[in-house]
KEDRENLUM-393339 format. One record per atom (N, C-alpha, C): residue in three letters; x negated, y negated, z negated. Coordinates in steps of 0.2 Angstrom, whole numbers, plus 5000, padded with zeros to 4 digits. Example, Ala and Ser with C-alpha at 12.3 -4.5 7.8 and 13.67 -1.06 7.14 Angstrom:
residues 2
Ala493450284961/Ala493850224961/Ala493450164961/Ser493650114965/Ser493250054964/Ser493650004961/
***
This chain:
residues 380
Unk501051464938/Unk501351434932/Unk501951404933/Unk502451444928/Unk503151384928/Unk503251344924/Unk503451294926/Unk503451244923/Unk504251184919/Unk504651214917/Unk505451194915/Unk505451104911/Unk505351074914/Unk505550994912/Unk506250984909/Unk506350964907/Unk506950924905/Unk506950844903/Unk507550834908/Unk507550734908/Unk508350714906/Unk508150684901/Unk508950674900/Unk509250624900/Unk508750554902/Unk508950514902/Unk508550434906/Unk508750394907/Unk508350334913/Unk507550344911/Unk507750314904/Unk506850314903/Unk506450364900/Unk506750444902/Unk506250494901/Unk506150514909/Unk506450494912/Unk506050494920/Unk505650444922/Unk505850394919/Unk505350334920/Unk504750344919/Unk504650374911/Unk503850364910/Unk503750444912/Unk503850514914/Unk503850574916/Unk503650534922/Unk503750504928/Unk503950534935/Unk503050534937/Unk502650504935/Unk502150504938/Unk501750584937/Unk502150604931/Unk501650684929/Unk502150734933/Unk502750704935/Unk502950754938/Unk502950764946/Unk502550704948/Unk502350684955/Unk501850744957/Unk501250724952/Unk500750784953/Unk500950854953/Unk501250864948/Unk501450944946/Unk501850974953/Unk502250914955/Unk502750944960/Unk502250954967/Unk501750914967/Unk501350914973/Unk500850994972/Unk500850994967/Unk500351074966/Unk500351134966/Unk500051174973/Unk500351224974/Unk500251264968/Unk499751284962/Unk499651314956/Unk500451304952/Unk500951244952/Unk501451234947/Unk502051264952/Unk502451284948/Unk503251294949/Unk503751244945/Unk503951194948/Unk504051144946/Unk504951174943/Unk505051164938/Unk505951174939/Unk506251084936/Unk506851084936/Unk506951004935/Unk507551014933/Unk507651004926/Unk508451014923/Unk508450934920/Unk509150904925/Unk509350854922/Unk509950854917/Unk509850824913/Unk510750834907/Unk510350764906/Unk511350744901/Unk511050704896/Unk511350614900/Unk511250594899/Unk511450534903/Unk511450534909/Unk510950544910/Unk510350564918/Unk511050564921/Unk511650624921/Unk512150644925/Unk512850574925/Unk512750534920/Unk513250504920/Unk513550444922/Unk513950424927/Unk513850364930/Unk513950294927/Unk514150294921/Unk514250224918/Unk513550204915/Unk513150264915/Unk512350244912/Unk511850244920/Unk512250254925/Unk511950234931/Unk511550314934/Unk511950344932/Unk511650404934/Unk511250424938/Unk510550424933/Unk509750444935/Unk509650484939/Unk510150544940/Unk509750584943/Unk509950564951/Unk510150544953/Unk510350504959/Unk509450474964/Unk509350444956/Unk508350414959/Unk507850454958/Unk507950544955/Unk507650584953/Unk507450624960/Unk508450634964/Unk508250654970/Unk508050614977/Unk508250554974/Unk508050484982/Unk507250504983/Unk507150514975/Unk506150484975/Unk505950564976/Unk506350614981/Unk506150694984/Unk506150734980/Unk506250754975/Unk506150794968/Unk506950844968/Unk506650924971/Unk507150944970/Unk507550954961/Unk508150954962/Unk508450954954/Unk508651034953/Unk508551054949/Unk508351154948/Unk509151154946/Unk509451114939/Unk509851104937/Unk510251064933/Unk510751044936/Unk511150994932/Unk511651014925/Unk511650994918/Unk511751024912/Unk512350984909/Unk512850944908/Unk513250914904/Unk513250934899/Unk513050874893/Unk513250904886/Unk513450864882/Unk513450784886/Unk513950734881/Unk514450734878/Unk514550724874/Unk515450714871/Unk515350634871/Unk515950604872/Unk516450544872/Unk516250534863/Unk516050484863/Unk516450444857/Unk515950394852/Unk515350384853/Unk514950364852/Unk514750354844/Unk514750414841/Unk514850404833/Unk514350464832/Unk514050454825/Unk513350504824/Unk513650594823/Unk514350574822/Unk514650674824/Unk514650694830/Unk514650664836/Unk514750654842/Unk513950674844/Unk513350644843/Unk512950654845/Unk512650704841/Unk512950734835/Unk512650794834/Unk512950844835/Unk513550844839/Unk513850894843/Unk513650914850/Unk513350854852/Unk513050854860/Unk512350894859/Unk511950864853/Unk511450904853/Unk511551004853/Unk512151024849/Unk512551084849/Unk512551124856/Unk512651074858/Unk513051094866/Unk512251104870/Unk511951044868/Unk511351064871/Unk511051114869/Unk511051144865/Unk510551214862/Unk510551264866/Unk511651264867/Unk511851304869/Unk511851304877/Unk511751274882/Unk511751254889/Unk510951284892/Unk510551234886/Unk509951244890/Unk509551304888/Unk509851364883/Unk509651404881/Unk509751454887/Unk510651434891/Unk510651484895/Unk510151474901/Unk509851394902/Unk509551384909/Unk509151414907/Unk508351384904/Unk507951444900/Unk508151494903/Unk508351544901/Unk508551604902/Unk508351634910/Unk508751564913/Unk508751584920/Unk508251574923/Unk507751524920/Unk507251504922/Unk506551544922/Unk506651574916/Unk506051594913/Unk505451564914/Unk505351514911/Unk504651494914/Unk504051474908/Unk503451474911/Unk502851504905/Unk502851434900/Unk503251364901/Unk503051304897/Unk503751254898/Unk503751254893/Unk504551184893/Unk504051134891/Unk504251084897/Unk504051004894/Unk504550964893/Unk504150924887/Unk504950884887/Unk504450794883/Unk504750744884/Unk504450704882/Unk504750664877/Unk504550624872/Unk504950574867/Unk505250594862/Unk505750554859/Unk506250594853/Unk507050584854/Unk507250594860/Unk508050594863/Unk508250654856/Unk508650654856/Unk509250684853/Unk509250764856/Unk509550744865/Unk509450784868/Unk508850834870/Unk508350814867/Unk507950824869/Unk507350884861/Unk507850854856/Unk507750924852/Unk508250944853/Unk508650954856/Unk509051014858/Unk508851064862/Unk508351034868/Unk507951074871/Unk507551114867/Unk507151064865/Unk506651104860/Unk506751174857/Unk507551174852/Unk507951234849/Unk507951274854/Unk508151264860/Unk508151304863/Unk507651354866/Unk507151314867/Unk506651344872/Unk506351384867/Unk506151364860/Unk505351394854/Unk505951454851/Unk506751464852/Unk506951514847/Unk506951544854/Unk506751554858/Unk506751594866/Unk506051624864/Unk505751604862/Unk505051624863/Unk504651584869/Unk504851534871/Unk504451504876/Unk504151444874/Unk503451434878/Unk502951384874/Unk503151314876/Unk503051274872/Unk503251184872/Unk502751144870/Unk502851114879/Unk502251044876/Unk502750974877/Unk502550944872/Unk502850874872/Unk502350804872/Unk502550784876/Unk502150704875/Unk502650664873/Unk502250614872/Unk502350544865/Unk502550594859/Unk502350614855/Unk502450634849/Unk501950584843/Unk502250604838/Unk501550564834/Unk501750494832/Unk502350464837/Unk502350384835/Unk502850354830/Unk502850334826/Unk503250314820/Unk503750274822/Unk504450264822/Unk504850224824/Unk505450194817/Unk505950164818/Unk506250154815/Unk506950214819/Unk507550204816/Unk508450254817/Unk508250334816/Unk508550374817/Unk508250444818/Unk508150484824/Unk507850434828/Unk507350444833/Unk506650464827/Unk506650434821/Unk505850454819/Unk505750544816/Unk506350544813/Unk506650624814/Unk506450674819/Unk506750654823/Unk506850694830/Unk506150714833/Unk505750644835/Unk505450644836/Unk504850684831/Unk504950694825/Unk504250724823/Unk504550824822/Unk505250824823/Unk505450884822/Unk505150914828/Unk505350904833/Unk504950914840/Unk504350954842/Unk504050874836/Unk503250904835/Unk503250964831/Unk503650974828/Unk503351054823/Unk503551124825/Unk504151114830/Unk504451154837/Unk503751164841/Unk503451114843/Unk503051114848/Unk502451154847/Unk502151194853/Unk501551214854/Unk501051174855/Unk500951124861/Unk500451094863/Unk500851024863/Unk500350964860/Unk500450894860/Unk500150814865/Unk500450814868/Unk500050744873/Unk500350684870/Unk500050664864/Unk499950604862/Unk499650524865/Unk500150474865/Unk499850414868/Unk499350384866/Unk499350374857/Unk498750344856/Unk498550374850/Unk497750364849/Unk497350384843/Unk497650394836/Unk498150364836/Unk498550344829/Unk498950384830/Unk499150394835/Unk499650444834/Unk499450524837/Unk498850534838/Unk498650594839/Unk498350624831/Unk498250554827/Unk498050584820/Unk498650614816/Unk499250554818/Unk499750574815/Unk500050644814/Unk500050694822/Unk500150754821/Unk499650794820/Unk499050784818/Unk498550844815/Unk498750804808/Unk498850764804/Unk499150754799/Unk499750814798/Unk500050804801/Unk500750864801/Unk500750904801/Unk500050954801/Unk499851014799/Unk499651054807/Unk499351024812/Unk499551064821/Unk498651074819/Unk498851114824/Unk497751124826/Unk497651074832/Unk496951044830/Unk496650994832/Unk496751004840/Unk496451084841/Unk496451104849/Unk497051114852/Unk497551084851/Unk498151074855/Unk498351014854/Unk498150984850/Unk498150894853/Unk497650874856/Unk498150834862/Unk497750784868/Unk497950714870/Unk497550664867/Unk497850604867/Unk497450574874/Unk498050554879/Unk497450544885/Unk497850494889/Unk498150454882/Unk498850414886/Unk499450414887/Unk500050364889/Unk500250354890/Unk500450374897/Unk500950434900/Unk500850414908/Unk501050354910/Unk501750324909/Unk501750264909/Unk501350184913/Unk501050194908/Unk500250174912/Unk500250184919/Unk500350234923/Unk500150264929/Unk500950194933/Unk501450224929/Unk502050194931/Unk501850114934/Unk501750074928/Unk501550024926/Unk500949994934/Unk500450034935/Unk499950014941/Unk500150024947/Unk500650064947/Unk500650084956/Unk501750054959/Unk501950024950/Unk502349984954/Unk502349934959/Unk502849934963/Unk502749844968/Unk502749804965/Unk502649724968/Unk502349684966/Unk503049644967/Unk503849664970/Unk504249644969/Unk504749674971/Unk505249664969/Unk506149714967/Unk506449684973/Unk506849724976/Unk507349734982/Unk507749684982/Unk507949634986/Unk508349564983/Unk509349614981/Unk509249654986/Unk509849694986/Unk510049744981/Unk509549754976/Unk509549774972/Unk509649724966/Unk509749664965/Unk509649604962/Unk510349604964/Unk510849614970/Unk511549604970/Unk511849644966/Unk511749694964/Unk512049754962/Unk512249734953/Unk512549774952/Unk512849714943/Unk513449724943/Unk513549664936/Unk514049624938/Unk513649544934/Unk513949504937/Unk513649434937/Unk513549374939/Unk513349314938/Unk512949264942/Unk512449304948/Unk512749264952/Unk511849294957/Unk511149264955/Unk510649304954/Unk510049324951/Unk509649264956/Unk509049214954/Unk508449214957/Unk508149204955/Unk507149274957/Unk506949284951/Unk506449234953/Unk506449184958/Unk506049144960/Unk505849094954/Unk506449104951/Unk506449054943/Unk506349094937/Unk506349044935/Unk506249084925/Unk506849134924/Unk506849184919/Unk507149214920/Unk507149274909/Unk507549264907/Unk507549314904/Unk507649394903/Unk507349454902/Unk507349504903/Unk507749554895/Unk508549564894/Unk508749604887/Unk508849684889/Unk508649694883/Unk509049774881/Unk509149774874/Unk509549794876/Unk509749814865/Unk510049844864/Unk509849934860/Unk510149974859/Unk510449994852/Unk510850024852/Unk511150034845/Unk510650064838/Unk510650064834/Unk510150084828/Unk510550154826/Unk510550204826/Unk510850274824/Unk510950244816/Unk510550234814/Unk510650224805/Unk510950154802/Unk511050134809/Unk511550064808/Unk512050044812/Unk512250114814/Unk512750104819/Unk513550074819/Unk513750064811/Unk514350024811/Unk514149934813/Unk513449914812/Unk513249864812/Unk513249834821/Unk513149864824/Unk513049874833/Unk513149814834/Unk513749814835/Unk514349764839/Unk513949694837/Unk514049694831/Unk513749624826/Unk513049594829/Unk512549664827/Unk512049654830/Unk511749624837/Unk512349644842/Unk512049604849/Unk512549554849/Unk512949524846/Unk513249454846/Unk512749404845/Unk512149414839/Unk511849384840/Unk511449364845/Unk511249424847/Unk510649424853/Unk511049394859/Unk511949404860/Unk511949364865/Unk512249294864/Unk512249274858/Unk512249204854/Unk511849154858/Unk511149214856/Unk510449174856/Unk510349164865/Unk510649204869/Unk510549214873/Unk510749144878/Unk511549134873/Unk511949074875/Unk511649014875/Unk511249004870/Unk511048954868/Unk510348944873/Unk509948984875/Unk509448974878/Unk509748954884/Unk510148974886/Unk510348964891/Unk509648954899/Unk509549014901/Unk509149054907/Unk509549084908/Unk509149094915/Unk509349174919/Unk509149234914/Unk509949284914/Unk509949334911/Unk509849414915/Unk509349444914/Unk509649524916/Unk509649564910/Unk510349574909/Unk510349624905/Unk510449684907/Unk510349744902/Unk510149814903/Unk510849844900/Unk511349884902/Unk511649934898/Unk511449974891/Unk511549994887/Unk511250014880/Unk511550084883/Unk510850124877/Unk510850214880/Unk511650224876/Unk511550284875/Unk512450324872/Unk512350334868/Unk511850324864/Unk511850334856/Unk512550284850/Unk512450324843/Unk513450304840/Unk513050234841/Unk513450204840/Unk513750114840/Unk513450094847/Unk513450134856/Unk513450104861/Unk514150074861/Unk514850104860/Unk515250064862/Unk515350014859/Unk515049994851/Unk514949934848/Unk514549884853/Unk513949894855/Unk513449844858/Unk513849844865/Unk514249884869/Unk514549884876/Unk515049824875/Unk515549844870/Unk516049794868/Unk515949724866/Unk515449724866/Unk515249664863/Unk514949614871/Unk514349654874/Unk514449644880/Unk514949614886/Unk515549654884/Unk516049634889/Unk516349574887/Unk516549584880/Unk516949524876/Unk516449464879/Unk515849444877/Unk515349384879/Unk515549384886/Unk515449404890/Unk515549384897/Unk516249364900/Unk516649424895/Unk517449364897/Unk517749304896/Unk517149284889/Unk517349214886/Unk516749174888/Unk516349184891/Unk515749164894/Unk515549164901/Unk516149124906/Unk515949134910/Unk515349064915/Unk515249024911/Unk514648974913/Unk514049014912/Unk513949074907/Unk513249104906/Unk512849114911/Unk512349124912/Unk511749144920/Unk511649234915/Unk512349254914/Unk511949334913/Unk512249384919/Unk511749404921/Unk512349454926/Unk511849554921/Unk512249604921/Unk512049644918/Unk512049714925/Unk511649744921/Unk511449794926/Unk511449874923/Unk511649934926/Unk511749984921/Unk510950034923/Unk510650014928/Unk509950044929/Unk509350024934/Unk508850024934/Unk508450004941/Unk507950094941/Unk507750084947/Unk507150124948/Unk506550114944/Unk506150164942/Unk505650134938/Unk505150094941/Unk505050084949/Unk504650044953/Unk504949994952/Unk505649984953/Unk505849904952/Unk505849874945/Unk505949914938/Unk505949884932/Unk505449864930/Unk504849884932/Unk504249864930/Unk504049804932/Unk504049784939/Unk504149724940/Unk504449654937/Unk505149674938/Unk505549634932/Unk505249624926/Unk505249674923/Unk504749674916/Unk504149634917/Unk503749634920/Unk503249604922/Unk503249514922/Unk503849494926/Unk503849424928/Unk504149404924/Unk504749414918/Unk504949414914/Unk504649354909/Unk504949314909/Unk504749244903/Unk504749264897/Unk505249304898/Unk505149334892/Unk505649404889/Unk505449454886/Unk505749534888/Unk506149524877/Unk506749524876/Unk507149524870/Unk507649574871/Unk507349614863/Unk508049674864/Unk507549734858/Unk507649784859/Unk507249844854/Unk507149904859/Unk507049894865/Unk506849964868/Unk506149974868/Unk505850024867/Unk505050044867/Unk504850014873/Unk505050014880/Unk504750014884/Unk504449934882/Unk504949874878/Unk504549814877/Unk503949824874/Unk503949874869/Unk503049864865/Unk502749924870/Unk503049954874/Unk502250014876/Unk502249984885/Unk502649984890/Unk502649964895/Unk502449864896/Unk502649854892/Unk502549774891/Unk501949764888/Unk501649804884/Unk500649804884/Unk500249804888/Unk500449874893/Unk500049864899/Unk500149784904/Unk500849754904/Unk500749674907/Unk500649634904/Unk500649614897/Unk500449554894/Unk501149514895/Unk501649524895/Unk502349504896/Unk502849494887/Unk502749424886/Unk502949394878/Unk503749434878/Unk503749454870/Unk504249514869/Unk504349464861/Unk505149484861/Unk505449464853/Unk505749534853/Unk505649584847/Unk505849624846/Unk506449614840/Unk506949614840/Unk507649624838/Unk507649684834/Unk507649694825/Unk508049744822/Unk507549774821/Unk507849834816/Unk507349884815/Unk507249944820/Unk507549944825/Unk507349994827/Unk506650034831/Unk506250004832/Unk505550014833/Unk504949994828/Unk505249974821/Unk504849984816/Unk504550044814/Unk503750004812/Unk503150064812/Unk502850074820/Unk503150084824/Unk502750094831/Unk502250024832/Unk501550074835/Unk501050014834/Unk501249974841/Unk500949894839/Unk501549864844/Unk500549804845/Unk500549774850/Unk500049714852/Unk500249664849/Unk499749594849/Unk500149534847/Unk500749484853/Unk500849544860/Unk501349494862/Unk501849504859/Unk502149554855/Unk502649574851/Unk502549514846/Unk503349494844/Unk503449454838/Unk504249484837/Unk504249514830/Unk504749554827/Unk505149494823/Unk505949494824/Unk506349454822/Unk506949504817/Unk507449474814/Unk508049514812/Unk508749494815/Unk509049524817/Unk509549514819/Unk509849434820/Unk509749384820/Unk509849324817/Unk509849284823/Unk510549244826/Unk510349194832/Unk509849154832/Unk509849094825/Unk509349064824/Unk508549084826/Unk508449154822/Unk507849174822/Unk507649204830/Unk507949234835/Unk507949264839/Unk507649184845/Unk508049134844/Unk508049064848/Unk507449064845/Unk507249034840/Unk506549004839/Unk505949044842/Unk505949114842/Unk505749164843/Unk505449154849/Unk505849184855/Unk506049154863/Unk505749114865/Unk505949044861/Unk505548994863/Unk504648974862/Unk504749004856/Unk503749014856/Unk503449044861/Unk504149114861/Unk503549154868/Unk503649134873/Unk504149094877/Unk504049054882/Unk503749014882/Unk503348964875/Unk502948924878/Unk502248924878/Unk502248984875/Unk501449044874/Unk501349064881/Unk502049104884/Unk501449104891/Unk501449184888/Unk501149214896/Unk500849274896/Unk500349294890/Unk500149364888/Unk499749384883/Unk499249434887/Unk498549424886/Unk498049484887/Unk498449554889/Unk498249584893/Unk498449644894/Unk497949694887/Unk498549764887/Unk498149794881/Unk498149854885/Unk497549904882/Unk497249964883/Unk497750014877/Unk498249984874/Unk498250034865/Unk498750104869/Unk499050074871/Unk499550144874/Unk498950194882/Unk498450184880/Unk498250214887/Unk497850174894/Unk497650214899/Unk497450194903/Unk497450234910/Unk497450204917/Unk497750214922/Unk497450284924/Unk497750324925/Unk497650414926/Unk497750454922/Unk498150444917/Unk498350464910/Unk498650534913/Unk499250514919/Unk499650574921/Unk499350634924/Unk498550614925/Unk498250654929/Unk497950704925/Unk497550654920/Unk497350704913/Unk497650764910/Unk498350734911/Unk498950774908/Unk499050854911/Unk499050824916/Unk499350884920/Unk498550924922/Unk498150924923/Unk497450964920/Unk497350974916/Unk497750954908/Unk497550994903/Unk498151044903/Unk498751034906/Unk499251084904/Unk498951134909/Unk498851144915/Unk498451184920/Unk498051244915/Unk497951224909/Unk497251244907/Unk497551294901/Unk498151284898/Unk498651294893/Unk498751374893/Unk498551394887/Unk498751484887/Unk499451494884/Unk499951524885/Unk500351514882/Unk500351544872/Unk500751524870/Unk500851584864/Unk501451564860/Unk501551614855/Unk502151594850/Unk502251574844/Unk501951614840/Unk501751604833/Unk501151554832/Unk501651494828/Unk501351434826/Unk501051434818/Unk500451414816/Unk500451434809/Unk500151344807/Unk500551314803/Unk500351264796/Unk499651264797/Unk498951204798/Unk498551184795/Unk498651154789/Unk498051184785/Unk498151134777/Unk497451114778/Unk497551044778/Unk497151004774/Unk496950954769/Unk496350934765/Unk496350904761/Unk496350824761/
***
């Protein structure tokens, strides 16, 4: 069985690497590995760097970025993507494209692989979000052949969408697998790397990400001023994260830089990547995790790690009660922060899955018939 993955970017490796560990170990799979997509880019800390550290050969490397960080830009990439991955595909040929989430780049692949005639299974599908990530993300779904959904709610979601029941498998989260078998702590020498204050996570410590909103992308800039307003004012140790390449990164970058060169008393030092074995830890010890990256409501449920979600862009996605949702606003952000700091850790939660998820995964695709012709359920 062949098998064509595509990873485009930090954190589609990050929650993939556990399903691609097995696959890659299994003499039954033919593993192929196409990186594109940020994964290649070194100002977003270029992933595939940790893809081949962590032995995983790379099949092939794909550029399809364009410069510019504005929603033409990104529909042009995805263009490029149809056209690149169409031709890997080709070289590939293999019986299954998997592909996870709702990158941009990632229904590019989709376009590519189901107009080839080749079968598509996609995990995390089914989840409702805010920007046009909810888009993409459900477009995928109706490209797609087979579905590995994280949770129950969102396994309804796609037989809602018209799929057959027998191709949806909700068995989790891989992630989850991430989440259990990280260390229990991060390289100090990895802790150098940045730019900023020297880090010690012996003390308290706050964890940011804050990506841009596609559907609010003139707002960007504005929008992390406040976050790092609030950020000023807490005044803790900072690890901030790079923002993905979606329009208004150079809005939330620019703004970044600006705070730091007028701010140089802050404790923020920023980082453009970690390995997923070191992020999860961080994440973990974290007083507290602020910003709108999913990994805060899905990998931050499995540790029970207090989260203030920032903006709309993970709205609708089922979230635990350590999530506390705010609006763009310093004030509210600060008040925010400090309840979860003085809340403390939250219960761990089961909602996204449980540890062997990756294992389930890759046993059900093992079992996978291929085919082409998809047909609409109707129901009542």
């Amino acid at each position: 069985m062949k098998i064509s993955t595509v990873l485009v970017d930090r954190a589609n490796y990050g929650r993939l690497k556990p399903v691609l560990e097995i696959m890659n170990s299994d003499a039954d799979i033919d593993l192929n590995l196409v990186c594109t997509g940020t994964m290649l880019l070194d100002r977003f800390g270029k992933a595939v760097d940790l893809v081949k550290k962590d032995g995983f050969d790379v099949t092939e490397e794909i550029y399809i970025e364009l410069e510019g960080s504005v929603p033409s830009t990104m529909a042009k990439s995805i263009g490029l993507a149809v056209i690149e991955l169409s031709n890997a595909f080709q070289r590939q040929s293999p019986d299954f494209v998997l592909l996870i989430g709702d990158r941009s780049e990632a229904l590019g692949a989709a376009i590519a692989a189901v107009y080839q005639n080749y079968c598509l299974i996609h995990i995390q599908g089914g989840e409702i979000t805010g920007s046009i990530d909810e888009s993409a993300r459900h477009a995928i779904t109706k490209l797609a052949h087979y579905h590995f959904p994280s949770t129950q709610q969102s396994r309804d979601n796609i037989v809602q969408m018209g799929e057959r029941k027998e191709t949806v498998f909700s068995f989790g989260c891989p992630s989850v697998d991430v989440v259990k078998s990280a260390s229990i702590g991060i390289d100090s020498l990895t802790m150098m790397e940045g730019v900023g204050p020297s880090m010690d996570l012996e003390k308290e410590y706050i964890l940011v990400l804050f990506h841009p909103v596609t559907t609010e992308y003139q707002t960007a800039e504005k929008n992390m001023i406040e976050v790092l307003e609030a950020i000023k004012e807490i005044d803790m140790q900072t690890v901030l994260i790079w923002p993905n390449i979606d329009a208004g990164s150079d809005g939330v970058s620019q703004a970044i830089r600006r705070f730091r060169e007028y701010n140089h008393s802050t404790q923020l030092h920023a980082y453009k990547n970690f390995d997923p074995e070191e992020y999860i830890p961080l994440l973990e010890h974290a007083a507290c995790a602020i910003g709108n990256s999913s990994s805060f409501i899905r990998d931050a449920s499995f540790l029970g790690t207090p989260v203030v979600l920032v903006g709309t862009r993970q709205d609708g996605r089922e979230r635990t009660k350590a999530v506390i949702k705010v609006v763009e606003n310093k004030d509210k952000i600060v008040d925010a922060v400090k309840y979860q700091i003085n809340h403390g850790r939250y219960e761990v939660s089961n909602l996204y899955g449980t540890v062997g998820a990756s294992t389930r995964i890759v046993k059900q695709i093992k079992l996978l018939e291929k085919y082409k012709q998809k047909q609409f359920v109707t129901r009542s």
